[in-house]
N, C-alpha and C positions, 0 to 999 in steps of 0.2 A: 262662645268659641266654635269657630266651623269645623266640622268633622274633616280627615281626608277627603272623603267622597262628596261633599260640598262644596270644599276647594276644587277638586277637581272639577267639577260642576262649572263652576264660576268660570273655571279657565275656558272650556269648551265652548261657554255661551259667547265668550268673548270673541274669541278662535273665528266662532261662524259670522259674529258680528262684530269685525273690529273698527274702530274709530280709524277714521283714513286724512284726520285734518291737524293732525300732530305735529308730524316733522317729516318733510322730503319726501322719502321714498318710505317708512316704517310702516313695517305691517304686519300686525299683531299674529295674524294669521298664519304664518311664514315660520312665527317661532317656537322653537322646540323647550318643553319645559318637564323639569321634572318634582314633581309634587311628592312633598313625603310629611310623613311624622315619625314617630322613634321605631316603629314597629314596619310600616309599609312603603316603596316608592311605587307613583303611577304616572309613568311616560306618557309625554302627547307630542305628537306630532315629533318622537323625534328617529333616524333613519335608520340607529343600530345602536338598540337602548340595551341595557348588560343586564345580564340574569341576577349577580352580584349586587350587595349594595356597594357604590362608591363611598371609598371614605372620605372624598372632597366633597360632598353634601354636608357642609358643614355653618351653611350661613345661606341667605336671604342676597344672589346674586348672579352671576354667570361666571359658568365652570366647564371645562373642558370634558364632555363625558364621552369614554368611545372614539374621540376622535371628532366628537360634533358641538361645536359651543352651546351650554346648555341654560338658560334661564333656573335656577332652584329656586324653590318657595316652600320653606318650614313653617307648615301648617299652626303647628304650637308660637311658633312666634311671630308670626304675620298675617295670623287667623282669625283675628278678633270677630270680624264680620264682612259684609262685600262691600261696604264703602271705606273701608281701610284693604282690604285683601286686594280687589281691581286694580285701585292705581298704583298698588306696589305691582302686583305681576305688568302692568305696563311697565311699571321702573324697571326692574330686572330682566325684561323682554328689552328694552333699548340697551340694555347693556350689551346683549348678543348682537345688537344692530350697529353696536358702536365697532363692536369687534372685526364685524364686513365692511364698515364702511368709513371708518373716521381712521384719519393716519394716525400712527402708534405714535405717543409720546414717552419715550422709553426710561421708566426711572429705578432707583434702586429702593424701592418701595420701604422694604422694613428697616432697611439703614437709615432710610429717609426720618421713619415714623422714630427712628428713636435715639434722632437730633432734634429732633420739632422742639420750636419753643413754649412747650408750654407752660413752664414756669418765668418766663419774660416780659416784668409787666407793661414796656413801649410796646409790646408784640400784641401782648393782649390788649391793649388802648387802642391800635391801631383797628383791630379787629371788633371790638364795641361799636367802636364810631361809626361802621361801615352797616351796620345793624343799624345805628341810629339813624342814620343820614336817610335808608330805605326806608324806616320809619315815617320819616316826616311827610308832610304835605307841602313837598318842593315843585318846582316842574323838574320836567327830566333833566333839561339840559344843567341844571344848577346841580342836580342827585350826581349827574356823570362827573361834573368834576369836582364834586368830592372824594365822590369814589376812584376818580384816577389818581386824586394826589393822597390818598391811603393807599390804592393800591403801589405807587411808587414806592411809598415810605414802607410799606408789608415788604415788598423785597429786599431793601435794604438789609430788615432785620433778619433776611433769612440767606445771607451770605457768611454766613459763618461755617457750614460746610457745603460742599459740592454736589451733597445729595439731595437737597433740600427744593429750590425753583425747581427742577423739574417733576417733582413729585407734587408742589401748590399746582403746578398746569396742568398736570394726569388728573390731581382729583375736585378738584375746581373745573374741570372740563368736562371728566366722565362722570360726576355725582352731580355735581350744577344740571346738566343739560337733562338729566335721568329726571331729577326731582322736578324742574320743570314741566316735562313730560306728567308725570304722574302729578302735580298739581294741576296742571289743567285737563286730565281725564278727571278728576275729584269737582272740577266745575263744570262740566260737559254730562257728565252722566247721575252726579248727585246737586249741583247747583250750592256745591261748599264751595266760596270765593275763595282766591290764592290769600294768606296771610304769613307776617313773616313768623315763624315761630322762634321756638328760644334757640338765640345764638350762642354759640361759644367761639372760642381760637381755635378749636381742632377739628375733627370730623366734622359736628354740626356745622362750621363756619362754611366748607366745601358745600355741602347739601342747601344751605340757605341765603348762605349770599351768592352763590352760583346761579339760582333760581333767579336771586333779585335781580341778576343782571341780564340774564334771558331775557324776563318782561321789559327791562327798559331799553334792550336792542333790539324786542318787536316794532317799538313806535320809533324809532330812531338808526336802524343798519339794515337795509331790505335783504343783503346777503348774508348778514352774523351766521346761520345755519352752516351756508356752504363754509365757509371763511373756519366755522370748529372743525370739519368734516375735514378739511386738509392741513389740521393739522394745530393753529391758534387754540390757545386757552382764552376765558372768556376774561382774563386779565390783559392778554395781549391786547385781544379785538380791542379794548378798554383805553389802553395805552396807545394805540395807534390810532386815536381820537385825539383832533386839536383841544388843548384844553387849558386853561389858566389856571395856575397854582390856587386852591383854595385857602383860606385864611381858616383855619381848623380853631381859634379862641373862637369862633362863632358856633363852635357846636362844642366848647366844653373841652377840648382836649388835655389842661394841666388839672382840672378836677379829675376827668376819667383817670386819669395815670397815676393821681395821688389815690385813688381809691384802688386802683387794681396793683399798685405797689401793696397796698395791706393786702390784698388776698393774695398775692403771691407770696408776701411771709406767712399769711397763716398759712397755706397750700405747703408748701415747705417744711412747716415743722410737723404739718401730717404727714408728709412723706420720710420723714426723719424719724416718725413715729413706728411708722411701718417697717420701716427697712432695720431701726433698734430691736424690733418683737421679731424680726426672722432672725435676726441673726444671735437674742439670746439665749438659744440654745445649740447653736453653731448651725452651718447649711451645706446640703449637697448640691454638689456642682455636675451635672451631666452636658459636657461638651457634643455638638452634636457637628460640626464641622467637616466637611466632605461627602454630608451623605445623600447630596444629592437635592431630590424634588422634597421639598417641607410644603404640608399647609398648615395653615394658624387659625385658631377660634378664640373670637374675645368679644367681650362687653366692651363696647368704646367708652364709655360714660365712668367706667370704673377704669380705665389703664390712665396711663401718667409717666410722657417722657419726661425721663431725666437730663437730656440733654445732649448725654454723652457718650451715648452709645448701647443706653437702657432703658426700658421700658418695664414697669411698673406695673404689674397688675391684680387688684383686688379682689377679683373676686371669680370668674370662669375666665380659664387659660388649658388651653390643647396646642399642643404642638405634633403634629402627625407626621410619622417618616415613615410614606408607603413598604421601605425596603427593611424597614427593621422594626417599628412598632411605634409606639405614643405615649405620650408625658399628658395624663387631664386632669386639673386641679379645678377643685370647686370652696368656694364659699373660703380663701385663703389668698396671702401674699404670695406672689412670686416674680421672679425677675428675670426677664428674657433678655442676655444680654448682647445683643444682634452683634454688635463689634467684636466680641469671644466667640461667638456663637456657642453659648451654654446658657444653660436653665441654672437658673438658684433658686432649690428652694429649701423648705424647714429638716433640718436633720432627722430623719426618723428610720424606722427598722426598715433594712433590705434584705430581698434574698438577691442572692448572688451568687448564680454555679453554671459551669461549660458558656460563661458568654453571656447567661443571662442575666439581665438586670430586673428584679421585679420589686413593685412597693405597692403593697394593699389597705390603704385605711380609708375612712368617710369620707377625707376631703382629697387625696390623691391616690392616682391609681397609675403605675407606670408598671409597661410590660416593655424591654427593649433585646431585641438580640444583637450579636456580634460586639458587645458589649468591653472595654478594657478598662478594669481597674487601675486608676493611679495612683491613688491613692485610697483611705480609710472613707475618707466622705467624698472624694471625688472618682466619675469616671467619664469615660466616653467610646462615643462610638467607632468602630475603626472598621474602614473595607476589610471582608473577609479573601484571605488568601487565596 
């Protein structure tokens, strides 16, 4: 594991030598980053770095600091060594570059994330195949229209609310084109060839089938770059390709859906699992509605929309409200219900006096002001008079 000060290391070598045969205009050099781990931050390059720690340093991406969009890189978690560390700070440095330069695709991001289907097994079938299809040894033009007539049938399935296509094009755009990026610094500077790794329907599927579709509009769309930059997801660009309806029994499609219909009962009756152990001993409910700028910290690997308006998560969950405090659960259930906008989680002792909301054990730690009781297990937070 790289110390702070070898991370930062890494980032300066890069700084003075950045790879200039990526993408358009990006240049590594250009971007401001801030490097930390639990105890230290160490600014580079950026033009009014805060004495303070920010408390959106909260993940592995780009974040508003000061006023200046900033590349973040948690040394503990994206430290391993310099051929994992590099091509993530290239990833998270294009995100600052997406930020100047690629037109905003505007979505409702956590309402989004917590209709997502991820318990929907055509949703999920749709999204195997799309893995698989990159898998094969096709030529391109035969991979694209597969890939277009999954990607038609993927929208289909995600018309069930409003908030949903725009949030596949934001993060199929913004993580597709990122991971990209830092896949081919991984073969540029370490000589590790692109491969596809494990796909899933959610997060992962943005990061890896975004990539896959990068390399196949290198040999095939000479402007794909510009065409994301104003605006297209890499589904659109995908879509607005001639293409013939693919015959999907040639790759398997009523076996995948018979198999991913059982994992979405088994997945289900985990989550029925989960959601029975919170709530047998009844649960507090902190409404957090009004208050304003929220950031979130989670494991994607361990959350799990419900569909409906909630999001699931096993095991690290922070919800940060710069103007009143933070909810961070470890190593536990809890349900972030975006549509309420409230926290559920396990009923357990509180203090509660002038406003304040506090709860101190191993696995949660909530300190909140401005604070109203509504009740016994429930409260929330209200603008102070």
């Amino acid at each position: 594991m790289l110390t702070l000060t070898q991370a930062v290391e890494l980032i300066q070598e890069v700084q003075q030598k950045p790879l200039t045969v990526l993408w358009n205009s990006y240049d590594m050099s250009q971007i401001p980053f801030a490097v930390y781990d639990d105890d230290d931050v160490t600014y580079l390059n950026h033009p009014n770095a805060p004495q303070d720690r920010p408390q959106n340093l909260v993940a592995a991406t780009s974040a508003n600091i000061n006023g200046t969009q900033t590349a973040t890189m948690p040394v503990k978690i994206v430290g391993k060594d310099a051929e994992s560390f590099v091509p993530i700070a290239y990833h998270e440095g294009f995100h600052v570059y997406q930020h100047h330069h690629f037109k905003p695709i505007v979505a409702d991001f956590f309402m989004a994330m917590s209709h997502y289907p991820d318990l929907d097994p055509e949703y999920r079938t749709l999204c195997q195949l799309e893995a698989d299809v990159l898998g094969k040894n096709w030529s391109t033009d035969k991979k694209l229209s597969f890939m277009a007539t999954l990607a038609q049938m993927r929208r289909q399935r995600l018309s069930h609310h409003d908030s949903l296509l725009n949030y596949e094009r934001l993060m199929e755009r913004n993580e597709g084109t990122a991971s990209y990026i830092e896949q081919k610094v991984r073969q540029l500077l370490y000589g590790i060839v692109p491969e596809l790794g494990e796909v899933g329907h959610g997060w992962s599927r943005f990061y890896q089938i975004g990539a896959g579709l990068c390399w196949l509009f290198d040999e095939t769309i000479p402007n794909w770059m510009a065409r994301a930059e104003a605006g297209e997801s890499l589904s659109d660009i995908l879509l607005g390709m001639p293409y013939a309806p693919a015959d999907l029994s040639e790759i398997g499609y009523e076996q995948v859906l018979q198999a991913q219909t059982e994992v979405c009962a088994t997945l289900q009756n985990e989550v029925n699992g989960h959601i029975d152990f919170l709530q047998a001993n009844g649960t507090l409910r902190i409404g957090y509605g009004g208050v304003g700028q929220v950031y979130r910290a989670f494991t994607p690997i361990t959350m799990v929309s419900l569909g409906d308006g909630r999001v699931l998560h096993r095991s690290m969950f922070q919800l940060i409200m710069p103007k009143y405090g933070k909810i961070s659960c470890e190593d536990m259930v809890v349900i972030d219900n975006v549509a309420q906008q409230e926290i559920i989680i396990s009923n357990l002792p509180v203090t509660y006096s002038d406003g304040v909301l506090q709860i101190n054990t191993p696995h949660i730690q909530v300190r909140l002001s401005d604070v109203m009781i509504n009740a016994e297990t429930c409260f929330s937070i209200v603008e102070p008079a």
